[in-house]
N, C-alpha and C positions, 0 to 999 in steps of 0.2 A: 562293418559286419554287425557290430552290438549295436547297432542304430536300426538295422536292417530288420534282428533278432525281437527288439523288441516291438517295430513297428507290426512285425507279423501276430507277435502275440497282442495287440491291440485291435487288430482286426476283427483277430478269432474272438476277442471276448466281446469285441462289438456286438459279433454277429452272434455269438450266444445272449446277447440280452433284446436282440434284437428278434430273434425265435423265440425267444424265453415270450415277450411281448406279445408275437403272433399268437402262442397258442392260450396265452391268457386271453384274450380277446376270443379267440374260436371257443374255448370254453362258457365264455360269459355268452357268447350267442345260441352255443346249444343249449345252455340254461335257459336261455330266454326262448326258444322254440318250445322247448317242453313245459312251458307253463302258457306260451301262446292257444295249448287246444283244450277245449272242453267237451262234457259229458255229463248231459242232464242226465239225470238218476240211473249214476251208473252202482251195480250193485255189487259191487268191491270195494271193498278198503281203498282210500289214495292212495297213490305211488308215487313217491318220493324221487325225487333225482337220478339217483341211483337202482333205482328200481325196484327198491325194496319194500315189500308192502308191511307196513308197521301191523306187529301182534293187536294191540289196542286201541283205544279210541280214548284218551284220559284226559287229565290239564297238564300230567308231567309228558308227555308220550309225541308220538307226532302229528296226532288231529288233536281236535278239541272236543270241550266236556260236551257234556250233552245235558247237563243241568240247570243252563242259563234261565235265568228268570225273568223271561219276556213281557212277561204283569206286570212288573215294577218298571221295567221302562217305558211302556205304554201309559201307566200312571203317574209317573213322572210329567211325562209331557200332554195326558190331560189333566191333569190335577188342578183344578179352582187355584190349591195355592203355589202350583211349580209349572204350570202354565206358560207365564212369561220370559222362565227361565229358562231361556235358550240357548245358550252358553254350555248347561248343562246337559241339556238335550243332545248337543254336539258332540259332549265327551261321553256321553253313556253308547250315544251308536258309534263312535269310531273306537270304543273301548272295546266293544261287542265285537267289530271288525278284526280285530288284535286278535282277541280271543279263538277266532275261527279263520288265522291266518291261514291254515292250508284249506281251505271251503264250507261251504255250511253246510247241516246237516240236514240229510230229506225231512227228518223226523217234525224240524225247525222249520217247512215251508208255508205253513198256516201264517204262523206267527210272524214271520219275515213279511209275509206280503204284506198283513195288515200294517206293521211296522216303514215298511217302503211306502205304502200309498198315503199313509199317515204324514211322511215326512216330505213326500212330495206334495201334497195339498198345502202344508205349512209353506213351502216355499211358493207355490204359487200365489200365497196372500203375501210372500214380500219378503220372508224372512230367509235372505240370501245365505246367513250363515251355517244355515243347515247342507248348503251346495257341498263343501268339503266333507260331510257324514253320506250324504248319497253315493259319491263319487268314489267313499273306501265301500259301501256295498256294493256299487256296479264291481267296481274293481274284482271283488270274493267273490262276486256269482257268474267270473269268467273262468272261477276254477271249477274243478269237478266236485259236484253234492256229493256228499259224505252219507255212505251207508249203515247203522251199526250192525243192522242180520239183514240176509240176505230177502227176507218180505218186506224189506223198508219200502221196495221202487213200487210193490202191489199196492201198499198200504197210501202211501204218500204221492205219488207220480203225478197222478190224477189235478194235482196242482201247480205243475211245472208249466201248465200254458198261461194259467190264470198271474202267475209271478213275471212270466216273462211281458203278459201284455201290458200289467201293472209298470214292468221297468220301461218300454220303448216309450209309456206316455209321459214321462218326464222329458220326456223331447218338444212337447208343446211349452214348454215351460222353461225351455234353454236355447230358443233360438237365440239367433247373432240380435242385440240392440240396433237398431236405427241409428243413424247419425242425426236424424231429425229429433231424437229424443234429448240430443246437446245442441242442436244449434241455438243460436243465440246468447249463448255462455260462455265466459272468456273467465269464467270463476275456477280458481286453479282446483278446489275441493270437487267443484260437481265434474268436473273434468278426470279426477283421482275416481271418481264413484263410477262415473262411466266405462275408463279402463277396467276395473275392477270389474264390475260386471260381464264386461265382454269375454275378460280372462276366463271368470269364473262359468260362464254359460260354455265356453270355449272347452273349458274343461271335463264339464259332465256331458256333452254332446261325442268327444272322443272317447272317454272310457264306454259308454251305452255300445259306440257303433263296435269297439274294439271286443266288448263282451259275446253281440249278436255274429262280429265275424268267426269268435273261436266256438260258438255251439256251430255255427252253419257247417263252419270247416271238419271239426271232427267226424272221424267214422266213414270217409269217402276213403278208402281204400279196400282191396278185396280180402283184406282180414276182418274187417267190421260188416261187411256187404255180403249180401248170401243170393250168388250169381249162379242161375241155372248152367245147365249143359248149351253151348252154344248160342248163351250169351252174352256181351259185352257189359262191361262195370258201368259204364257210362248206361246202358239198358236197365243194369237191375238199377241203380239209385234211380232213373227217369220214375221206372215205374211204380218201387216200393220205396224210394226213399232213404233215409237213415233215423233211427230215432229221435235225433235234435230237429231235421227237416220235418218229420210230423210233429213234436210240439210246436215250432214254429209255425207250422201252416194251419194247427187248434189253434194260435193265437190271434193271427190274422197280424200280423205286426206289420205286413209291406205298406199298409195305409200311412201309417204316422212316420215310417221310416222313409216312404216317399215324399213327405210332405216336408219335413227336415230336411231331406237332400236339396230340396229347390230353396229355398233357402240358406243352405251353407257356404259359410264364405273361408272357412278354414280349412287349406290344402291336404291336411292330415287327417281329418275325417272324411274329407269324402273319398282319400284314398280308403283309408278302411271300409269305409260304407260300401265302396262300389266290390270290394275284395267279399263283403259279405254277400250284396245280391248278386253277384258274380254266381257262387257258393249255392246260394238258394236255387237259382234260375237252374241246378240240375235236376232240381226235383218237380217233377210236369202241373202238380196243383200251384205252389208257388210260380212256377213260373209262367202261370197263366195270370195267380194274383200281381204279379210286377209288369206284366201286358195290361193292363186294368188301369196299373198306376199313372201307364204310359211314361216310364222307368226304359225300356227298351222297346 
């Protein structure tokens, strides 16, 4: 009987650590949905996990400052004499990154672009170790742009196409490497450079397609959509869209995202990619641009 006794409560406390596990895990996946969607310039404070939308916008608070000094790290990595210092270059934009861990600010999207296009040219001349500083920007511009008044999206918007077509063109510049660019080398080091590289291209080709899926995705529901009398959700986004769907269609991004797709050889992106023009393809200008691509 006490064998009995305590095999039942062995059970029970299995099975309590055993639920205990499930709902950690259902937890960590609704976190991770709720940071899956985005919202170019939306004109409200972020919202936090919980839903609570932070009184401020400070460096102690739950956004970030609005003070960064984007001239010194521009000049930094043109500087005659800091130039070469690329090492540094890497820690001032994944510092930046840190900084504006819950999104960037509208206010900041001048300054971002010149910054992204700045950093994507340096890599296209070679300098691979700027990939991990790109890769924490794509990452921050899958969150929702930060407003601090509500004239920020009048003021600033106007550049949200120009930022976005800036980011998909780093996709020229992270295709998959050839194998023809190793054959003939049995040298263990250019063999380490090749992994590497593939990794690393690997790398910013999935966060680019993972950012393009959460603006495509946000806003298709009939709380974000403004559906006439008598017609269908799927009618009004065809015809008007969502706001991420018209910046994306100012940018013309299906070009370079089509040309990355025929190209990609990593399972993971092109689930993504295809989940974005999936996404796109509801709204009728876009989805003439990916009939174009010959995409579908």
């Amino acid at each position: 009987l006490a064998q009995a006794i305590l095999a039942t409560r062995a059970r029970q406390q299995g099975g309590l650590q055993s639920w205990q596990s499930c709902a950690h895990t259902r937890c960590m996946i609704r976190a991770r949905s709720q940071t899956d969607v985005s919202v170019l310039g939306t004109t409200a404070m972020p919202v936090s996990p919980g839903g609570v939308k932070p009184t401020s916008v400070t460096s102690g608070g739950t956004g970030a400052p609005d003070d960064v000094d984007f001239g010194a790290i521009m000049e930094l990595m043109t500087s005659t004499y800091t130039e070469e210092l690329i090492d540094r270059h890497v820690k001032a934009i994944r510092r930046l990154c840190r900084t504006f861990a819950t999104g960037f600010l509208l206010k900041h999207l001048e300054p971002l672009v010149e910054l992204l296009k700045l950093a994507i040219e340096r890599l296209s001349q070679g300098q691979d170790e700027l990939a991990p500083a790109i890769c924490d920007m794509t990452r921050i511009a899958s969150l929702p742009f930060v407003s601090l008044v509500a004239s920020d999206m009048i003021k600033y918007g106007h550049t949200l196409p120009v930022f976005a077509k800036v980011l998909i063109g780093v996709l020229a510049f992270a295709a998959p490497p050839t194998e023809e660019t190793n054959q003939g080398s049995q040298d263990a080091s250019t063999r380490k450079m090749y992994d590497e590289k593939r990794a690393m291209n690997k790398s910013i080709r999935i966060e680019v397609a993972h950012t393009f899926a959460c603006w495509a995705r946000f806003g298709l529901d009939e709380d974000c959509v403004e559906v006439n009398p008598n017609q269908s959700l799927i009618q009004a986004v065809a015809d008007a869209g969502t706001p991420n769907l018209r910046i994306l269609n100012q940018a013309c991004v299906m070009d370079a995202l089509a040309a990355a797709f025929r190209t990609e050889d990593s399972p993971e992106a092109m689930v993504i990619a295809l989940g974005a023009v999936r996404d796109m393809s509801l709204y009728r200008p876009l989805a003439q641009q990916i009939t174009k691509c010959s995409l579908i």
